[in-house]
BADOSE-349296 format. One record per residue (C-alpha): residue in three letters; z, x, y. Coordinates in steps of 0.05 Angstrom, whole numbers, plus 5000, padded with zeros to 4 digits. Example, Ala and Ser with C-alpha at 12.3 -4.5 7.8 and 13.67 -1.06 7.14 Angstrom:
// residues 2
+------+------+------+------+
| type |    w |    u |    v |
+------+------+------+------+
|  ALA | 5156 | 5246 | 4910 |
|  SER | 5143 | 5273 | 4979 |
+------+------+------+------+
//
This chain:
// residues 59
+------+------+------+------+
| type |    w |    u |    v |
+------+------+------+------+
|  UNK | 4795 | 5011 | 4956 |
|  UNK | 4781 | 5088 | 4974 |
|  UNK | 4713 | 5075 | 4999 |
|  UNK | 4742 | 5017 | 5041 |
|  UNK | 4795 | 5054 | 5067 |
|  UNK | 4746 | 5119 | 5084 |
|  UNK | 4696 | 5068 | 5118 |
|  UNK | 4756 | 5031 | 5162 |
|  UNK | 4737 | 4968 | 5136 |
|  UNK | 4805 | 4960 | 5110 |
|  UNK | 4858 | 4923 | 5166 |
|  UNK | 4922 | 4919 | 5141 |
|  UNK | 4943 | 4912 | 5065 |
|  UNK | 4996 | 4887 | 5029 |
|  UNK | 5033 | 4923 | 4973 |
|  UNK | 5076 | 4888 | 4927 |
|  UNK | 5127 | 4936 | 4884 |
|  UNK | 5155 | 4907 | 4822 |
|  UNK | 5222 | 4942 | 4792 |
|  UNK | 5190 | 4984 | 4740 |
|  UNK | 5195 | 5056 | 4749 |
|  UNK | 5137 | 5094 | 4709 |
|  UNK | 5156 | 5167 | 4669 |
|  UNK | 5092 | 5202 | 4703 |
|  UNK | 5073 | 5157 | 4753 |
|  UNK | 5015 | 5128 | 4787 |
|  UNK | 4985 | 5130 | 4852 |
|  UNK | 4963 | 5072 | 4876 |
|  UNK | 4899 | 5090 | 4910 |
|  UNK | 4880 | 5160 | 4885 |
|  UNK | 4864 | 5216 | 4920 |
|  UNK | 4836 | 5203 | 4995 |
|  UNK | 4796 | 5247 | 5041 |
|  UNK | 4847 | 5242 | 5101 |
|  UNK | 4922 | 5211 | 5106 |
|  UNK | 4916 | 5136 | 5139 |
|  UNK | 4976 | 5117 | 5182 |
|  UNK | 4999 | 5053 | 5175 |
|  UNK | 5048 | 5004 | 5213 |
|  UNK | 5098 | 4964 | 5187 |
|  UNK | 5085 | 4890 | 5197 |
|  UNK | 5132 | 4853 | 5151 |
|  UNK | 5172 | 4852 | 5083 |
|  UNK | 5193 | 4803 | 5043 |
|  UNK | 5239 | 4799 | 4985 |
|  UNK | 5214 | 4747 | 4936 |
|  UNK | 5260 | 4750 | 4875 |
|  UNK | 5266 | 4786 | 4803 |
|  UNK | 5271 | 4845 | 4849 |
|  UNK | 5202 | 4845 | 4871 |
|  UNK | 5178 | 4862 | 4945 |
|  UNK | 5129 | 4860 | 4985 |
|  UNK | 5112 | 4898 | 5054 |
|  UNK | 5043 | 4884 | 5094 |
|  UNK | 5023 | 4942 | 5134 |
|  UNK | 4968 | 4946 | 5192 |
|  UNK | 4915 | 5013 | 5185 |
|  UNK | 4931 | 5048 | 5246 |
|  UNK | 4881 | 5115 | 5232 |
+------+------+------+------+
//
């Protein structure tokens, strides 16, 4: 996903969070080169306390 994100060939994404918090943590992508600026598209609430937001790469 890093090297698709660093080479723009990534559009927009979707991220879906499930109601789990982790003790440490993990990031979801790793480290990247430069922040990417994204826009909010959308979210939907789909039950069990899941969501899920879709996000256009603006950077």
């Amino acid at each position: 996903m890093r090297s698709f994100l660093a080479a723009g060939l990534i559009h927009e994404m979707t991220i879906t969070t499930a109601p789990v918090l982790l003790g440490r943590g993990l990031p979801l992508f790793g480290a990247l080169e430069h922040d990417v600026d994204l826009t909010h598209v959308r979210t939907a609430v789909l039950g069990a306390g899941f969501v899920q937001s879709t996000y256009v790469v603006t950077s």
